[in-house]
Backbone bond lengths (Angstrom), bond angles and torsions (degrees), N, CA, C in turn:
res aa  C-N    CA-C-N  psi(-1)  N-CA   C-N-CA  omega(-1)  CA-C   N-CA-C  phi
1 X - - - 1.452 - - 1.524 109.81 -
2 X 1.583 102.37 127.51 1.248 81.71 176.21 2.124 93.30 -140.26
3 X 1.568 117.29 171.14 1.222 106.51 -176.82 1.374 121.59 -67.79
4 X 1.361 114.85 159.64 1.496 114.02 166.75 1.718 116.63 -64.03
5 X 0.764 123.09 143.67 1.564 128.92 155.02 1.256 123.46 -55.01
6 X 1.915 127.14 133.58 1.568 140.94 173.20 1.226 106.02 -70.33
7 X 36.009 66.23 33.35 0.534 82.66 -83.93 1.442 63.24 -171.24
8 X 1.834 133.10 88.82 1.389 113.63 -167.36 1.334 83.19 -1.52
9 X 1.342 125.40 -110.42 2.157 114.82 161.32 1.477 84.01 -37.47
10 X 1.704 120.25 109.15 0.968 122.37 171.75 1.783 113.91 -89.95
11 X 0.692 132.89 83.47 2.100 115.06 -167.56 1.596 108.93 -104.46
12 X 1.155 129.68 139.90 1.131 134.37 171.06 1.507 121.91 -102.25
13 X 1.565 94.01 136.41 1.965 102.07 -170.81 1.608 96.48 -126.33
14 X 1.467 90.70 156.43 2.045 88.05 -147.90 1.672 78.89 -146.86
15 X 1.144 106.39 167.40 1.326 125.35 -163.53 1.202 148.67 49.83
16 X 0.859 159.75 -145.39 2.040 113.96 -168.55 1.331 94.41 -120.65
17 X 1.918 93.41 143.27 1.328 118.87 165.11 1.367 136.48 -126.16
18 X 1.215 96.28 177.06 1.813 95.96 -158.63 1.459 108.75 -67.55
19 X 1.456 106.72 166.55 1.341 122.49 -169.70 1.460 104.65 -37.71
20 X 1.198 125.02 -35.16 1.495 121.98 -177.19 1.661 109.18 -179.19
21 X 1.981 104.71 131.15 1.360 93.55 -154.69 1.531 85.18 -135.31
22 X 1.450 93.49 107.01 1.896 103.32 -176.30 1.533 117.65 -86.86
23 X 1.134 101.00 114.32 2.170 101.00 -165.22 1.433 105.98 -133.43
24 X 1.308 89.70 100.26 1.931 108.88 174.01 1.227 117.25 -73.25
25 X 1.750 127.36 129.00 0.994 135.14 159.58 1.603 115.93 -68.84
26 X 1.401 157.73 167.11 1.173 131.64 147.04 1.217 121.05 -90.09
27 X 1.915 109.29 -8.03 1.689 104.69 179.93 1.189 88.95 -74.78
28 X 1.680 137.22 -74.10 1.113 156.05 -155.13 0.678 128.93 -103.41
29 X 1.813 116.19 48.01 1.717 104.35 142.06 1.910 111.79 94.40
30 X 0.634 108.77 178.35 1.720 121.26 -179.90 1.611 117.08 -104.67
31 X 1.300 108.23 142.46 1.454 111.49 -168.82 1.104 94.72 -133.14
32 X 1.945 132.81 136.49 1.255 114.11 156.49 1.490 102.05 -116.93
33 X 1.553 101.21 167.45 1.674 87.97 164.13 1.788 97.31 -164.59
34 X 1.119 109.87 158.31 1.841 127.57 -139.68 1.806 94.20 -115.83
35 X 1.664 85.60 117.50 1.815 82.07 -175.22 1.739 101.81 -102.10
36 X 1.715 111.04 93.53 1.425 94.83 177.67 1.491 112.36 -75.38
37 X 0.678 132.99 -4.82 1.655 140.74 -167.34 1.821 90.02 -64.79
38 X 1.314 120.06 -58.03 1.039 127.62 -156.26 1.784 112.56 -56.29
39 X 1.979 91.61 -55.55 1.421 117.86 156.82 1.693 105.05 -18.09
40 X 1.027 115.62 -95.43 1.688 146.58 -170.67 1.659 90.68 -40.93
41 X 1.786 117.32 -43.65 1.341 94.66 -168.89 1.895 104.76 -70.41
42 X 1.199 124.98 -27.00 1.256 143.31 168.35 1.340 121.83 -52.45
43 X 1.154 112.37 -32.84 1.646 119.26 -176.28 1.786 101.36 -75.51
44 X 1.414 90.67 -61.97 1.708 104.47 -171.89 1.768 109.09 -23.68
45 X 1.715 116.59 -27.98 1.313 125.69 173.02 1.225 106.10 -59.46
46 X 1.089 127.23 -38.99 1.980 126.00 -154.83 1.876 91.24 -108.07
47 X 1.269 133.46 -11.72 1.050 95.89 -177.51 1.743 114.10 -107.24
48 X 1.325 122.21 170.40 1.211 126.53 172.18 1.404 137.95 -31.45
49 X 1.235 132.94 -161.33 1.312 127.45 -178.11 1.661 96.16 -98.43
50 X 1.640 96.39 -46.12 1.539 111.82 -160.69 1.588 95.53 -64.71
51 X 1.279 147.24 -48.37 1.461 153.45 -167.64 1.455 92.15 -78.81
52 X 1.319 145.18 -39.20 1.442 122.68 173.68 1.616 92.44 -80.72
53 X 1.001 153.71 -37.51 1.143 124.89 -176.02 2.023 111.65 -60.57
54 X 1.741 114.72 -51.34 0.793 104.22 -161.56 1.816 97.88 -58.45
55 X 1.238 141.46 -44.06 0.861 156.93 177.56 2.532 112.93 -26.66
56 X 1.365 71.74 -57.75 1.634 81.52 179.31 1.639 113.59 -77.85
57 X 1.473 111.82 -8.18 1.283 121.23 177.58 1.541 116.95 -77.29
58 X 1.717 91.39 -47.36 1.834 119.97 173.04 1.531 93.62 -40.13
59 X 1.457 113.37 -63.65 1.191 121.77 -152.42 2.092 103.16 -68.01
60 X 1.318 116.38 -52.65 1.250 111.11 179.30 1.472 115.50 -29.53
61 X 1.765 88.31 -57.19 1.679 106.88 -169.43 1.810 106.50 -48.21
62 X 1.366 103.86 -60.77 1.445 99.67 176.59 1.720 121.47 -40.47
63 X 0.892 122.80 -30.49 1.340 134.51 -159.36 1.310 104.88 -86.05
64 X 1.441 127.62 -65.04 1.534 137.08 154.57 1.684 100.32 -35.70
65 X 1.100 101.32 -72.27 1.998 84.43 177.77 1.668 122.50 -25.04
66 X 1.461 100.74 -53.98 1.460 103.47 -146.45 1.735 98.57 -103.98
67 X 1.619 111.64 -8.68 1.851 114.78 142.04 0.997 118.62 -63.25
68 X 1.404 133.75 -38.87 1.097 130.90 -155.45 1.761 110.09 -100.53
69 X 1.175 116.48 -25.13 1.585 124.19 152.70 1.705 128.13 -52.48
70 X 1.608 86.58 -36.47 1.652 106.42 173.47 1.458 124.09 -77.04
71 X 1.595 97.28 -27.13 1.593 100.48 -177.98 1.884 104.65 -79.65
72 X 1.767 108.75 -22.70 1.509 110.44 177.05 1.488 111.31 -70.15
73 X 1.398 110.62 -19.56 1.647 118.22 -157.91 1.117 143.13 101.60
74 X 1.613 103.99 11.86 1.676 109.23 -167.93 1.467 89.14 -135.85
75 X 1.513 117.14 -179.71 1.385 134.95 174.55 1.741 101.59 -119.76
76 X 1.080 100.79 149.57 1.670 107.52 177.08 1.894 98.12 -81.63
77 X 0.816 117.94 -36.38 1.140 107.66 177.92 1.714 123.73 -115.60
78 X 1.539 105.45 117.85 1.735 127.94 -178.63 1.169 105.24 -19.40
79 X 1.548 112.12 -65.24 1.624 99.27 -164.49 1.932 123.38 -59.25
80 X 1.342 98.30 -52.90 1.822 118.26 148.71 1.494 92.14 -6.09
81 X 1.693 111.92 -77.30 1.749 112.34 -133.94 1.412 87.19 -67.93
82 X 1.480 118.16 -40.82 1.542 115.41 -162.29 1.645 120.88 -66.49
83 X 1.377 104.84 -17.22 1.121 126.73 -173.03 1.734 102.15 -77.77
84 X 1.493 115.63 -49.12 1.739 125.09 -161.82 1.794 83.89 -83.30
85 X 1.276 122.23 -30.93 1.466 106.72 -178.89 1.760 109.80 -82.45
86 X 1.218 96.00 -1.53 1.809 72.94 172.99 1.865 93.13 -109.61
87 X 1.170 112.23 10.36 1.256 95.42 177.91 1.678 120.16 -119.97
88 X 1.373 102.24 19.48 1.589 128.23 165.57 1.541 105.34 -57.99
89 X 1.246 116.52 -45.57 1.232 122.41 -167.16 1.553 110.62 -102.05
90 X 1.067 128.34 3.64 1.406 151.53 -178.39 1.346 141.60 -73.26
91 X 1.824 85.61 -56.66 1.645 101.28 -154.78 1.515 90.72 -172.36
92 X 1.354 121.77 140.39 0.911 157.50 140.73 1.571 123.50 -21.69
93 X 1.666 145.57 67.56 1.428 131.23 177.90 1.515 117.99 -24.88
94 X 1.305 110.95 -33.22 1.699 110.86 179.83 1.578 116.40 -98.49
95 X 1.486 112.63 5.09 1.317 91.07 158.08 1.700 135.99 -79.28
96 X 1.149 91.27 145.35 1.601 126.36 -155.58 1.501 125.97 -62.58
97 X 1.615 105.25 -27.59 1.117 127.30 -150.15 1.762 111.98 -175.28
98 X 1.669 103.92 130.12 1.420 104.43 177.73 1.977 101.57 -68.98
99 X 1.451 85.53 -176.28 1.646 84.22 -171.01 1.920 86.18 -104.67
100 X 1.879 111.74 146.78 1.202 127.34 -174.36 1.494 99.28 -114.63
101 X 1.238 152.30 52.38 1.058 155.22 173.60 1.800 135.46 -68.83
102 X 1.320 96.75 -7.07 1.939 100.00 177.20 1.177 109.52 -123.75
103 X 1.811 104.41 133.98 1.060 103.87 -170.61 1.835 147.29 -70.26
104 X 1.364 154.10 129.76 1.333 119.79 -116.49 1.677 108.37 -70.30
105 X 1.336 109.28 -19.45 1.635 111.10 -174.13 1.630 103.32 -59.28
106 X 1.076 116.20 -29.77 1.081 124.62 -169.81 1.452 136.13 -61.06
107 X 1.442 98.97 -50.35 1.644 135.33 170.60 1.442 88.74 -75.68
108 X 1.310 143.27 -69.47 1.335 118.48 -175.73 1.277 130.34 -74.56
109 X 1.453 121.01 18.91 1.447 125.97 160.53 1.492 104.36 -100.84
110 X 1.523 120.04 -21.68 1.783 116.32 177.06 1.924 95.63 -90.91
111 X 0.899 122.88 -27.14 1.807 108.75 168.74 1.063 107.86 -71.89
112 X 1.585 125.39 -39.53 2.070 111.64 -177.43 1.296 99.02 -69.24
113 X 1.052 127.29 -19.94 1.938 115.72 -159.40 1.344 96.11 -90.11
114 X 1.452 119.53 -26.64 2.387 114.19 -177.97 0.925 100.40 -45.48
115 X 1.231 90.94 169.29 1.526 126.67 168.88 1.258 94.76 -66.70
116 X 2.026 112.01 -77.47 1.372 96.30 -171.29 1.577 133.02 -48.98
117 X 0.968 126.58 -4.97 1.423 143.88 -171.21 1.563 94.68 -73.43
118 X 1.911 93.07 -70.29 1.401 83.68 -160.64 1.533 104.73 -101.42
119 X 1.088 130.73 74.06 1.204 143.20 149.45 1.497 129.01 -81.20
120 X 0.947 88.84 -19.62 1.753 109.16 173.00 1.680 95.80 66.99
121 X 1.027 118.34 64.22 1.661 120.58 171.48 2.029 103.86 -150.00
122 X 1.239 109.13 125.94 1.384 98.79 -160.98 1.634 103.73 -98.52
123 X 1.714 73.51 94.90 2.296 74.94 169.70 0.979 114.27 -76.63
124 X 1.666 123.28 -19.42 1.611 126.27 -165.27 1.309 91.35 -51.38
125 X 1.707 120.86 -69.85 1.232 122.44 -159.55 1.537 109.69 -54.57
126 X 1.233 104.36 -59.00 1.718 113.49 -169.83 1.455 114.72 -58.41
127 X 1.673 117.37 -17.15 1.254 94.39 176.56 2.084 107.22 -99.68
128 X 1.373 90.03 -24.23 1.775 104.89 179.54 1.352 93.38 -48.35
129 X 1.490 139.27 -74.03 1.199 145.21 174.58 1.433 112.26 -20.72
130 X 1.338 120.10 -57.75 1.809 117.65 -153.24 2.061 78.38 -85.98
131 X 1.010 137.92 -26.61 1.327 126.40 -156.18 1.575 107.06 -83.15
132 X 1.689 119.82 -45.73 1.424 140.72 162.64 1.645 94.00 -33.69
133 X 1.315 89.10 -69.88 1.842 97.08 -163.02 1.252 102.28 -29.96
134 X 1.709 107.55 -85.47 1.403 122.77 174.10 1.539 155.06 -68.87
135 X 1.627 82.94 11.32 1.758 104.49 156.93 2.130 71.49 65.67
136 X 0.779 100.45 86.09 1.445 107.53 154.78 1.271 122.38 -145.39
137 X 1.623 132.09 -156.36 1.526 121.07 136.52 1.635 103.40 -139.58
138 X 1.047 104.20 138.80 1.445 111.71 172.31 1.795 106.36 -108.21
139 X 1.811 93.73 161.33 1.684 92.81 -174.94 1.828 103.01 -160.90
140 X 1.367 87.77 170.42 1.941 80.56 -169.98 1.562 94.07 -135.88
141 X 1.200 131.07 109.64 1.599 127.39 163.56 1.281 125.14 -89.31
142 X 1.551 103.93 157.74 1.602 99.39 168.65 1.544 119.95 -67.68
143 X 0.988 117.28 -168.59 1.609 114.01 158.89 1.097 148.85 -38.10
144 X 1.782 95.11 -46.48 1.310 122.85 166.63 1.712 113.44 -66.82
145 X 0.716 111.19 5.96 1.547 109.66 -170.87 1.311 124.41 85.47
146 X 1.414 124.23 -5.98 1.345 143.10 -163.09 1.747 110.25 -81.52
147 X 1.621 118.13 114.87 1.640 112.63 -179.05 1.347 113.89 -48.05
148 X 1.331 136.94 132.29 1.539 130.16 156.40 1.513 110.57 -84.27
149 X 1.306 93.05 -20.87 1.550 90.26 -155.25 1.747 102.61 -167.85
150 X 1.614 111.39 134.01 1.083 110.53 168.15 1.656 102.97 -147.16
151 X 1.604 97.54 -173.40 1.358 115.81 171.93 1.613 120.41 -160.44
152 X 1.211 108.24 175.27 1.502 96.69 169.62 1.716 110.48 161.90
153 X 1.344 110.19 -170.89 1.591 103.02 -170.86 1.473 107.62 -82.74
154 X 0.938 115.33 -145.69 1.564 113.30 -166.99 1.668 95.98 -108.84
155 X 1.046 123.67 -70.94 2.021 130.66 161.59 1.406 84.55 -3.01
156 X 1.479 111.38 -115.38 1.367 142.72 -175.49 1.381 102.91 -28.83
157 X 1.120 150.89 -32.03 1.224 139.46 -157.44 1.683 101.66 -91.14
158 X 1.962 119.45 -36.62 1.274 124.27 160.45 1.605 119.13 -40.92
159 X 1.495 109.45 -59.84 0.989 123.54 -172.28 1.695 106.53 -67.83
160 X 1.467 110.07 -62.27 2.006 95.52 165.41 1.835 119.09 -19.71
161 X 1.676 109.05 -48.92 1.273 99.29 -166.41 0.919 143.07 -52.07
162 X 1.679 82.91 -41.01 1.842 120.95 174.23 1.753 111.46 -55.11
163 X 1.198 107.91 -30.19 1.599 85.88 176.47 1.630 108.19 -121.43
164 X 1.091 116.01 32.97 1.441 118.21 166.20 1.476 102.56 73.55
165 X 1.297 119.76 28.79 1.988 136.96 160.97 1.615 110.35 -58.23
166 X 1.563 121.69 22.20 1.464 112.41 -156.42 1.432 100.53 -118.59
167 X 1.474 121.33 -161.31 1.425 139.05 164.52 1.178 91.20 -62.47
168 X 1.739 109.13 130.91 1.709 110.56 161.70 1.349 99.46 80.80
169 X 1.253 145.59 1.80 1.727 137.81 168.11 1.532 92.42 -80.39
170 X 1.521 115.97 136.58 1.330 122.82 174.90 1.893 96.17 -94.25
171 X 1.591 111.31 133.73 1.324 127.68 -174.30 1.449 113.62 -127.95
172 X 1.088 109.61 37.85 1.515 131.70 172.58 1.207 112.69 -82.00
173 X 1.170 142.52 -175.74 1.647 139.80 -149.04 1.956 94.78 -122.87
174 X 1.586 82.53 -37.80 2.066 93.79 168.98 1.248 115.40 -52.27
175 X 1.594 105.58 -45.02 1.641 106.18 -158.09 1.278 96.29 -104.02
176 X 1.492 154.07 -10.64 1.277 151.04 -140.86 1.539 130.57 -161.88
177 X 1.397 92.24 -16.26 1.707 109.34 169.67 1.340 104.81 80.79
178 X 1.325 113.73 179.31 1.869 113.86 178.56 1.502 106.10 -65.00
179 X 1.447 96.31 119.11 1.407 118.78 154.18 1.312 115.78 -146.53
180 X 1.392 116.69 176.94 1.284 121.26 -160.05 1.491 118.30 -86.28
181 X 1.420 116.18 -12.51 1.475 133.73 -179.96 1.729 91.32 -73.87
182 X 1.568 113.17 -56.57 1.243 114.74 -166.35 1.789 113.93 -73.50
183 X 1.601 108.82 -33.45 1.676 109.71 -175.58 1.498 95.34 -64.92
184 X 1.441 133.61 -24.63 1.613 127.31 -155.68 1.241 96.93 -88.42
185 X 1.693 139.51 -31.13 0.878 153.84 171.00 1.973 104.66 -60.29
186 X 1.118 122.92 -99.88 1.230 113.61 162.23 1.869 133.47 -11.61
187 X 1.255 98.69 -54.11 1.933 105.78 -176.66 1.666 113.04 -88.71
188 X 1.941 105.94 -5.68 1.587 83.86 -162.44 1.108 136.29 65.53
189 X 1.491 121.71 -1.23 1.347 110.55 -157.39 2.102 79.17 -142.18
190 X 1.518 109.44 147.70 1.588 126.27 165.07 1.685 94.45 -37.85
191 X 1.337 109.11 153.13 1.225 118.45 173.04 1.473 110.52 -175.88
192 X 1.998 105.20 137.80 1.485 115.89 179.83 2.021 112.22 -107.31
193 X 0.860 106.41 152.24 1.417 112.05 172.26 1.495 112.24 -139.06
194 X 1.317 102.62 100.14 1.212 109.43 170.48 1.430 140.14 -98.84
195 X 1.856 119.96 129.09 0.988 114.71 176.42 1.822 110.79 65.09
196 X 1.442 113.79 -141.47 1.758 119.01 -173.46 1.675 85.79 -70.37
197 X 1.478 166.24 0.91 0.951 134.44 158.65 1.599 99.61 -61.82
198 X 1.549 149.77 -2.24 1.142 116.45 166.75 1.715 109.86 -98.98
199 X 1.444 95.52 158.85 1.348 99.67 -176.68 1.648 152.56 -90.22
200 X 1.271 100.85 4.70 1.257 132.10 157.05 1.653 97.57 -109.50
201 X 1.898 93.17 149.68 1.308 147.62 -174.97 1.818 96.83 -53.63
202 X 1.120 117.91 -70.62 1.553 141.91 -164.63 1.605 97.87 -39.94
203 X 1.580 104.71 -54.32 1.363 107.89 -174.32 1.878 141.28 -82.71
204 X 1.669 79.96 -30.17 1.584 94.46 177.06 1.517 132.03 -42.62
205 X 1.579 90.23 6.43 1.628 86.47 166.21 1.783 105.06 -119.89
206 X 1.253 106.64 50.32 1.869 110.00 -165.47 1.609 88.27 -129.62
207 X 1.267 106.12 156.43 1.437 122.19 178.43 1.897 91.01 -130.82
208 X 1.086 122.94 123.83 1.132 140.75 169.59 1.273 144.85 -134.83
209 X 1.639 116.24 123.12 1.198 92.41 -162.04 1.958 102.31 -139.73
210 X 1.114 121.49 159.64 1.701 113.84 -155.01 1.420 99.03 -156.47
211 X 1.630 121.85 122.37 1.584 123.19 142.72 0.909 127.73 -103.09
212 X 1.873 124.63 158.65 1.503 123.28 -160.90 1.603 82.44 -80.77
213 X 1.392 101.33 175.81 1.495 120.61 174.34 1.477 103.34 -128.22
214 X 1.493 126.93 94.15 1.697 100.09 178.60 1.511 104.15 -101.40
């Protein structure tokens, strides 16, 4: 997660990852899955002034789009709308904060026991690394939507706290509104939420983006 600009054990891991992060189940087999986010954060080094500018412009523009859809009442994108309509009845736009409810021994006895855990492939490092770098935070949930485990730079890692972005923050669509930890969970499928596509107040200035891991 990072801000906007001015698992059959299905689990979702959100915030950017490395070029490629191979995590074996031993019931089931091998899973890969391709972190371009990470790519793109890598490129931004090699390219120009003029291509990061046009680049941060792309990005404004998007943002005004998808405020300005929000201020009419709709989302530019289907899955989004379907997502804020099941969460009319849910949750609160002004809540403040995910809910932090398990205790910490706890969450780190359900992260040693995963799959991803024990896959014997070290995302801790590989994703702690790309998150430091890029002032991000990365995170790995159970099924339930629940963090096992995160990391991140020091910036972002303040700001994670503040809305319950941690070990033990529930990131479910119940407890947290549309986000991308929770849409990846629901669709099966990678998913970004950007900016006012999320649905609480706290976040709408987060760009987020999350694939399942099965």
């Amino acid at each position: 997660m990072v801000p906007a600009p001015a698992c059959r054990h299905r689990r979702a891991m959100t915030g950017s990852l490395p070029t490629r992060v191979r995590l074996t189940d031993g019931h089931r087999g091998r899973s890969e899955q391709h972190g371009r986010c990470f790519q793109a954060r890598r490129g931004v080094v090699k390219v120009g002034q003029r291509e990061a500018s046009m680049a941060s412009g792309e990005l404004r523009s998007r943002r005004a789009m998808i405020e300005s859809a929000r201020a009419a009442g709709h989302a530019l994108d289907p899955l989004i709308s379907e997502s804020w309509a099941r969460c009319e009845t849910t949750i609160a736009e002004s809540s403040d904060a995910a809910p932090v409810d398990a205790e910490p021994d706890e969450v780190r006895q359900r992260w040693e026991e995963s799959p991803v855990k024990r896959s014997g492939v070290d995302v801790e490092q590989q994703l702690a690394r790309v998150a430091e770098d890029g002032d991000l935070v990365a995170a790995v949930t159970d099924t339930e939507g629940r963090i096992l485990w995160s990391a991140g730079g020091r910036r972002m890692s303040r700001i994670a706290e503040q809305v319950g972005f941690v070990p033990g923050g529930r990131w479910d669509e119940t407890s947290a509104g549309t986000n991308a930890l929770a849409m990846a969970l629901v669709t099966g499928q990678a998913s970004t939420v950007f900016s006012a596509e999320h649905w609480c107040d706290a976040v709408r200035d987060w760009v987020c983006w999350s694939v399942p891991v099965h």
